[in-house]
N, C-alpha and C positions, 0 to 999 in steps of 0.2 A: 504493500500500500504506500509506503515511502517514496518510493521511486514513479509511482505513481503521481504520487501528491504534489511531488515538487516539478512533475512534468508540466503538470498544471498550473503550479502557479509560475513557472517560468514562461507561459505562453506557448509551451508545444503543441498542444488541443487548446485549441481555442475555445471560444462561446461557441454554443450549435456542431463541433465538431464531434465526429465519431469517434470514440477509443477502439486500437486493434480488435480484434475478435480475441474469443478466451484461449484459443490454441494458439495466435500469435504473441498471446501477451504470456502464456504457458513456458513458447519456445526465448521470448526474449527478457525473460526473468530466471530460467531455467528451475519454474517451479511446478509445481504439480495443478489441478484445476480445483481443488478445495479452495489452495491457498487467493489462486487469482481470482475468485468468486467470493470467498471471504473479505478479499480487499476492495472490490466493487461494491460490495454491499456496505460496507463502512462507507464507502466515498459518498453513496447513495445516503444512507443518513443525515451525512453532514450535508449534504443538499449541492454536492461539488458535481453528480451524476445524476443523469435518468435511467432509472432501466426499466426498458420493456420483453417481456416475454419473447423469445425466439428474437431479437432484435438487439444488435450491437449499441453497448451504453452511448448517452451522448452528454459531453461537457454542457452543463447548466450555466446560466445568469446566477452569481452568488445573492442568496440574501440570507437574511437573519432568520426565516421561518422554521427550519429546522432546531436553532438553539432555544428560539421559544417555546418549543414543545416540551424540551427538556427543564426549563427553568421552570417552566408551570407544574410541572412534578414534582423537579424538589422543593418548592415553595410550599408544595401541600404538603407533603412526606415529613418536610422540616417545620412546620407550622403545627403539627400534632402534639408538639410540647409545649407546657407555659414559658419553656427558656426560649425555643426558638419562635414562639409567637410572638414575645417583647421583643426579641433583637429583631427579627423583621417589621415589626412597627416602628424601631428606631431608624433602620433603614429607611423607611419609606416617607417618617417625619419630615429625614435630613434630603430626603431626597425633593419631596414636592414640597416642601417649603422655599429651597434652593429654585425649581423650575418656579416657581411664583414669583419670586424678587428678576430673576433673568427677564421674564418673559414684561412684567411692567416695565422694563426698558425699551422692549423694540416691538410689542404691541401692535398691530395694525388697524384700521376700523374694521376692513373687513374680516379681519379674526375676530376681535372685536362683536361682530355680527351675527359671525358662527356661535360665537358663547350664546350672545343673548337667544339664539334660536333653539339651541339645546337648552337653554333654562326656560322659555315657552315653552318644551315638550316638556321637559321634568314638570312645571305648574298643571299643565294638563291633565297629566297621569295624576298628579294628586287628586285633581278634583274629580277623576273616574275612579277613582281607588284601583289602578292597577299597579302592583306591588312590582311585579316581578320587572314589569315595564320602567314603573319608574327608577329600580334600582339597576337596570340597564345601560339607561337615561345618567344617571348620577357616574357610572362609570365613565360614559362616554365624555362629560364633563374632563373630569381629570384626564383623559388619555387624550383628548384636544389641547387640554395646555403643553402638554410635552410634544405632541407633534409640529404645534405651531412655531418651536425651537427649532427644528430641522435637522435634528441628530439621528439617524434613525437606530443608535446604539441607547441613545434614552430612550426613543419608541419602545424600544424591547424590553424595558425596565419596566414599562406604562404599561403592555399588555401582560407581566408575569403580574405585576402586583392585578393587576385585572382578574385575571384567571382566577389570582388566589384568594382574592376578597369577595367575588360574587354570592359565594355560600353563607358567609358570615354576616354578608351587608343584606340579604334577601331575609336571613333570619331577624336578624335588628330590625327589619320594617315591618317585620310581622308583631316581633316582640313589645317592643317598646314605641312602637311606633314615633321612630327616629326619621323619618322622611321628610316631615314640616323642617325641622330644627336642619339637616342637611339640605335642603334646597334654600334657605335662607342663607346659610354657611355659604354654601353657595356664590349666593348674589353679591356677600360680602368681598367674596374676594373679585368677582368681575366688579365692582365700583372700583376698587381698587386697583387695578387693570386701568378700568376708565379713565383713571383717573394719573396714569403714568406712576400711582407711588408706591415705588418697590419694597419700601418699609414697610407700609401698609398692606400689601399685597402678602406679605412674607406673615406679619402677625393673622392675616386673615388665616389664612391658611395655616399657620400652626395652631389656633384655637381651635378651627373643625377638628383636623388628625384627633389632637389630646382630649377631645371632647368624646371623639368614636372609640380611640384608643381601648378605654373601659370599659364599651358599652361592647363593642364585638363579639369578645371572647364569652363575656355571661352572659348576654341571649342568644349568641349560639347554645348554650347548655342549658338555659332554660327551655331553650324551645325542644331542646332531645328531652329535657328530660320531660316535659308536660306533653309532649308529642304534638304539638300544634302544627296544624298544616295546613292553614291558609286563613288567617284573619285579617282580616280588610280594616283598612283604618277610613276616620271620618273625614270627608272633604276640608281642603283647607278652610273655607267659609265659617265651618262649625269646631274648629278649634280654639282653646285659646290663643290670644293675641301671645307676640312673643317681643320682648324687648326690641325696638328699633325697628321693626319691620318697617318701617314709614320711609325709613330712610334709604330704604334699598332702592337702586335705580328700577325705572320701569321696562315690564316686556317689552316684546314686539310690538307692532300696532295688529291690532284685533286678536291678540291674546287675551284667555279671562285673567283681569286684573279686578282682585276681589280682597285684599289686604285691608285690614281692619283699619279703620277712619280714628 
């Protein structure tokens, strides 16, 4: 597989090119076809090859898709304990507090736009009580501020913690019905945004994390442990009010906008 690897990345096979057949690459490794189909198989993992049945591999477009599959694994595997659930919320504090302050620097309106249109869907899904959706919606939040950086090595960072959180954040919306109080968090840090200040952008955003931090890990187990499986919470109209809501910038135009007076 070595010699393989490094063919590739010195530009022997290009993108779209075919690698030998498995008797050629047999006779010019002078190994057996376990070996040379074991090392296409790795290559294929790594997302460096395609392989199709009865059809010679062909050098792929590199991207990050294959590492994300593996990070989303061990994120869950390593999240099954109280130690590595804290160190990965610490991870994730330092990390999207850090993409909060970057991003109110070079901000655009049309990113800018994108937020406000994902917080119009997240308000929406509240006022339908759809959970699953809106904690969909709430991801897709966060993993737009890291795309809108342009790194696609932090994208990867956004989709593991994605992966890993969906179970825990769908249980909190059930539990404790944390949805109102996260789509406010929310809002807080797009004013903030708005508003080019990365300080503020960075404190918004370290008050949501710390605020979910707690709440994750024990409604996930209270909802194993009471067995709940599907409680709908009340539209935001018939909640209570929550500190500052007034202050949050406004949706879209023809979003319901129904915030306590």
């Amino acid at each position: 597989m070595t010699c393989l690897l490094e063919d590739i990345r010195a530009g022997v096979y290009q993108e779209g090119q075919k690698l030998p057949s498995e008797r050629e690459l047999m006779e010019e490794f002078g190994v057996g076809r376990p070996a040379v189909r074991e090392a296409l198989s790795a290559l294929g993992r790594m997302g460096l090859i395609e392989i199709s049945p009865g059809m010679r591999a062909r050098v792929c477009k590199l991207t990050l898709k294959p590492l994300l599959g593996e990070m989303r694994a061990t994120l869950q595997i390593y999240s099954s304990s109280p130690d590595g659930w804290r160190q990965l919320h610490d991870l994730r504090l330092f990390f999207e507090t850090s993409v909060a302050r970057q991003l109110a620097r070079q901000v655009t309106d049309e990113q800018l736009r994108s937020l406000r249109e994902i917080l119009a869907n997240q308000r929406g899904f509240l006022d339908k009580s759809e959970i699953r959706s809106f904690a969909e919606a709430d991801l897709a939040f966060h993993r737009a501020l890291v795309e809108f950086l342009g790194n696609p090595f932090l994208g990867l960072l956004a989709e593991g913690f994605g992966g890993w959180l969906i179970t825990p954040l769908y249980a909190s919306m059930q539990v404790r019905r944390q949805s109102e109080r996260s789509y406010l968090a929310h809002t807080a840090v797009f004013k903030a945004l708005q508003e080019r200040n990365s300080d503020l952008a960075e404190q918004a955003m370290h008050s949501h994390l710390e605020e979910m931090r707690g709440i994750y890990l024990v409604d996930l187990m209270a909802a194993r442990a009471a067995g709940e499986s599907g409680e709908d919470f009340a539209p935001l109209d018939q909640t209570p009010s929550l500190p500052d809501e007034q202050d949050f910038p406004p949706l879209m135009h023809g979003a319901p906008d129904r915030s306590p007076e």
